[in-house]
PLY file of the C-alpha trace (Angstrom):
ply
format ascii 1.0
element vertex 200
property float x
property float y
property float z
element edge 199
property int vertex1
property int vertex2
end_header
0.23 -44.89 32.29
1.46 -43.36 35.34
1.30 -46.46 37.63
2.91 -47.93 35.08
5.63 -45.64 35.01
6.09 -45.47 38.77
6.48 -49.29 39.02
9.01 -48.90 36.28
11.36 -46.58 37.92
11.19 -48.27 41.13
12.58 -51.92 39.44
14.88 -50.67 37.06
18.30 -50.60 37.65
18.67 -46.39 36.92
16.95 -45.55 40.42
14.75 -42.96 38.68
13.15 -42.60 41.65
16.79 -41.04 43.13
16.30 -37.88 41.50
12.87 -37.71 41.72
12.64 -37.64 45.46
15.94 -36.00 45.73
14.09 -33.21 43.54
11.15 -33.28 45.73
13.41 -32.31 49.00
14.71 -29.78 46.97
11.75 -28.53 45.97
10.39 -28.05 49.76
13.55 -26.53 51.11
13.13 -23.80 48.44
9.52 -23.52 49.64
10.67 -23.47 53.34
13.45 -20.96 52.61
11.29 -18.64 50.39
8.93 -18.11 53.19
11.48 -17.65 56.22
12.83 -14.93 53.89
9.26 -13.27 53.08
8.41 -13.18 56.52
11.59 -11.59 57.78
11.80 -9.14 54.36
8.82 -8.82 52.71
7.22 -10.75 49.39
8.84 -8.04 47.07
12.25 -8.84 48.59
11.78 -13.24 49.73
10.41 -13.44 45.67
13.28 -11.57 44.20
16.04 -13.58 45.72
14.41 -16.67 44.91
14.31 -15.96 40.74
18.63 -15.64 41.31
18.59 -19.58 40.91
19.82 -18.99 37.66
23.22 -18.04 38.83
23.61 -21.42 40.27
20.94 -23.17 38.03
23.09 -22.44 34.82
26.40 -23.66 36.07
24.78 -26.33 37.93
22.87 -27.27 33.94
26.76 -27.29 32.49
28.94 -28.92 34.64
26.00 -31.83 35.12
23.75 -32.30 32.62
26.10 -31.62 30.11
24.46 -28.14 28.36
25.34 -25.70 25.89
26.42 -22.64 27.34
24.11 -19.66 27.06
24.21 -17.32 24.57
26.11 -14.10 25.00
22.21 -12.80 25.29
21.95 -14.95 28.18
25.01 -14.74 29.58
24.22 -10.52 29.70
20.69 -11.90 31.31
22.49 -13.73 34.08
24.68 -10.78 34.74
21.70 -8.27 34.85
19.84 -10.62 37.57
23.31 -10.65 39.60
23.69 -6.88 39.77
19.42 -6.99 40.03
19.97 -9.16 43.30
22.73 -7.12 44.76
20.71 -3.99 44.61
17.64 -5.62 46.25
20.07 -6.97 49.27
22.20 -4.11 49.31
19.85 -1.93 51.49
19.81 -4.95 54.13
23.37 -5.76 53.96
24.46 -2.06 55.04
22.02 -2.29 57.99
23.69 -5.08 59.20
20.24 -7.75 58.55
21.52 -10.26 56.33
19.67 -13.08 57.51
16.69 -12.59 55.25
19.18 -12.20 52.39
20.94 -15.47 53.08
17.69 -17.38 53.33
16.50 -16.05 49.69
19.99 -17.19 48.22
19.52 -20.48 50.13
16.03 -21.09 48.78
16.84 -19.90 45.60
20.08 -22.29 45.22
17.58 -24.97 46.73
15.43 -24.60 43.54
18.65 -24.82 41.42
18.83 -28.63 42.77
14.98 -29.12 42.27
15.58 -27.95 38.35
18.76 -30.06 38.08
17.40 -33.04 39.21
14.15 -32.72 37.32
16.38 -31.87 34.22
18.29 -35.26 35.13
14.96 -37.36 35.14
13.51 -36.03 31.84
16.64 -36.48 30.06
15.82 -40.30 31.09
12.70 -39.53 29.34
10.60 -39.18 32.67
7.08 -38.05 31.74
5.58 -34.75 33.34
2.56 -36.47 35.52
4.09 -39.41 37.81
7.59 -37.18 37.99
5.14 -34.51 39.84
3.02 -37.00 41.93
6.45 -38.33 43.00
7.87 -34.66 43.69
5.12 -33.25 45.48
4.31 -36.51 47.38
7.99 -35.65 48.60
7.13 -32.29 49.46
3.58 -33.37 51.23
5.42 -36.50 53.58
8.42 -33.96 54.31
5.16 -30.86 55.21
3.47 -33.14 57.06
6.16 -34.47 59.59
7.34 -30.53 60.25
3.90 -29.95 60.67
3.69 -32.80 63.53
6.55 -31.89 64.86
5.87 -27.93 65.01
1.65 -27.40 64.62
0.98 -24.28 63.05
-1.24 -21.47 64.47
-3.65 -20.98 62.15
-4.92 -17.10 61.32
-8.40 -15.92 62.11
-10.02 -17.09 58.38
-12.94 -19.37 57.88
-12.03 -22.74 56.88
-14.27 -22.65 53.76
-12.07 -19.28 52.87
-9.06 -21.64 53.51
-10.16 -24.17 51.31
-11.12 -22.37 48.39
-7.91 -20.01 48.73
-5.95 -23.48 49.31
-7.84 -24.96 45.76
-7.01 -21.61 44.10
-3.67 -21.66 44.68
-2.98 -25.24 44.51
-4.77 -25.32 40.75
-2.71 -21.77 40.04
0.54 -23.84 41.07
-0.07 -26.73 39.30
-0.51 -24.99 35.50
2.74 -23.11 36.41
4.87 -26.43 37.31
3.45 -28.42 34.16
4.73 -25.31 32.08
7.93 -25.50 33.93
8.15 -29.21 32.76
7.23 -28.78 29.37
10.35 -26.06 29.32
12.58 -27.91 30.99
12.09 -30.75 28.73
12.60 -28.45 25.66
15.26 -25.85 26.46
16.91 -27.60 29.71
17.81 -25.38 32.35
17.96 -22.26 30.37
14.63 -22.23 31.04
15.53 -20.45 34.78
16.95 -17.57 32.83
13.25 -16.66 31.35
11.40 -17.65 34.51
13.85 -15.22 36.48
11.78 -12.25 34.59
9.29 -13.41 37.41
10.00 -10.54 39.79
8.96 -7.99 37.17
0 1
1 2
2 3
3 4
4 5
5 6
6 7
7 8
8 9
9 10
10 11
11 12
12 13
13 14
14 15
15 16
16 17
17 18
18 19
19 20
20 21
21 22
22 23
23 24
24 25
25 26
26 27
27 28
28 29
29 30
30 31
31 32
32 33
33 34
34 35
35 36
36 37
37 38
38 39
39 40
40 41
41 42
42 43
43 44
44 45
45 46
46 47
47 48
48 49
49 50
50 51
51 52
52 53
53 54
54 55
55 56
56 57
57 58
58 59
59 60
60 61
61 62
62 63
63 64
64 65
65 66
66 67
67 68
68 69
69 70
70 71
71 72
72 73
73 74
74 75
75 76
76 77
77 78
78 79
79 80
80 81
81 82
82 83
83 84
84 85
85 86
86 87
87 88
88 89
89 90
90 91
91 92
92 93
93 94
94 95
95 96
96 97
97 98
98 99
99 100
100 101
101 102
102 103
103 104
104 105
105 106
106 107
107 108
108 109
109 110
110 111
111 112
112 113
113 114
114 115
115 116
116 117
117 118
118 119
119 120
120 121
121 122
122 123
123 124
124 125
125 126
126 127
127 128
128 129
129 130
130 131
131 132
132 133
133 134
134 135
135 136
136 137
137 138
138 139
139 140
140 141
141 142
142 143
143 144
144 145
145 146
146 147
147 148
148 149
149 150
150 151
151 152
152 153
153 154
154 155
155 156
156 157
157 158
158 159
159 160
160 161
161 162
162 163
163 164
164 165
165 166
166 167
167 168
168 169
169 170
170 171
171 172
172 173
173 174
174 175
175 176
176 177
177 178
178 179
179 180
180 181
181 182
182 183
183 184
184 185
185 186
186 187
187 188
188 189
189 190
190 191
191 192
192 193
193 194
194 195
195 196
196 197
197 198
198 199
């Protein structure tokens, strides 16, 4: 009963719809950031940084929401994606270009904020559906006033290309963020530390 739900969280005292929004402008900074960085480094590079928000996701999850800390497993998983991120930056940050780097560890401690806050809401028993139509109707009011206020030039595609591209990737995104929910809602925000394998 998502209508339901959203009325809910909107009368109730909690403010459910705090985090929820608050995860939504999380959620498009990360976007924002990501893409700054993979158009000034590359997709390998941009990706990569992003999949370090588990060095801020984890200690974000325990001082928080109150989780376990990892096991020494995961603990040796965060430290491999630490030295991992250091030797993808390192080649940039002895030429001098760390802008690109900064904008991946920006983006990626932007999606830290989007896990913690979705964490928050599910651990008030938030179901998946109406906490995404609230998040990405966040991320869709927040696209479409940068959008007014800087148009973008679109590329030389066909707009039925652009469409069906847009559909592809919208339906690809949407199985990936209702398996990120189910996680979260099992495992908390451990669940960065598997999703981090990403870049492989």
């Amino acid at each position: 009963p998502t209508w339901k739900d959203l009325q809910d969280w909107f009368n109730t005292r909690e403010q459910l719809f705090v985090p929820l929004i608050g995860s939504g402008v999380a959620l498009f900074f990360s976007q924002v950031l990501l893409y700054q960085s993979i158009g000034l480094a590359g997709a390998v590079v941009g990706s990569t940084l992003l999949f370090l928000y588990p060095l801020s996701a984890v200690p974000l999850g325990l001082g928080f929401a109150r989780e376990k800390l990892p096991t020494p497993l995961g603990l040796m998983a965060l430290v491999a994606i630490a030295m991992g991120g250091f030797l993808i930056a390192k080649p940039f940050l002895s030429q001098g270009e760390s802008g690109p780097i900064w904008l991946g560890v920006l983006a990626s401690l932007a999606l830290s904020c989007y896990i913690l806050l979705t964490n928050v809401s599910y651990r008030q028993q938030c179901h998946p559906v109406p906490s995404g139509l609230v998040q990405f109707s966040t991320v869709a009011v927040l696209s479409s006033l940068v959008l007014l206020i800087k148009p973008l030039e679109m590329a030389d595609i066909s707009w039925f290309s652009f469409c069906l591209w847009g559909i592809l990737i919208g339906f690809l995104t949407l199985i990936a963020y209702l398996f990120t929910y189910t996680s979260l809602r099992t495992i908390g925000s451990k669940t960065a530390i598997v999703a981090a394998a990403t870049p492989l």
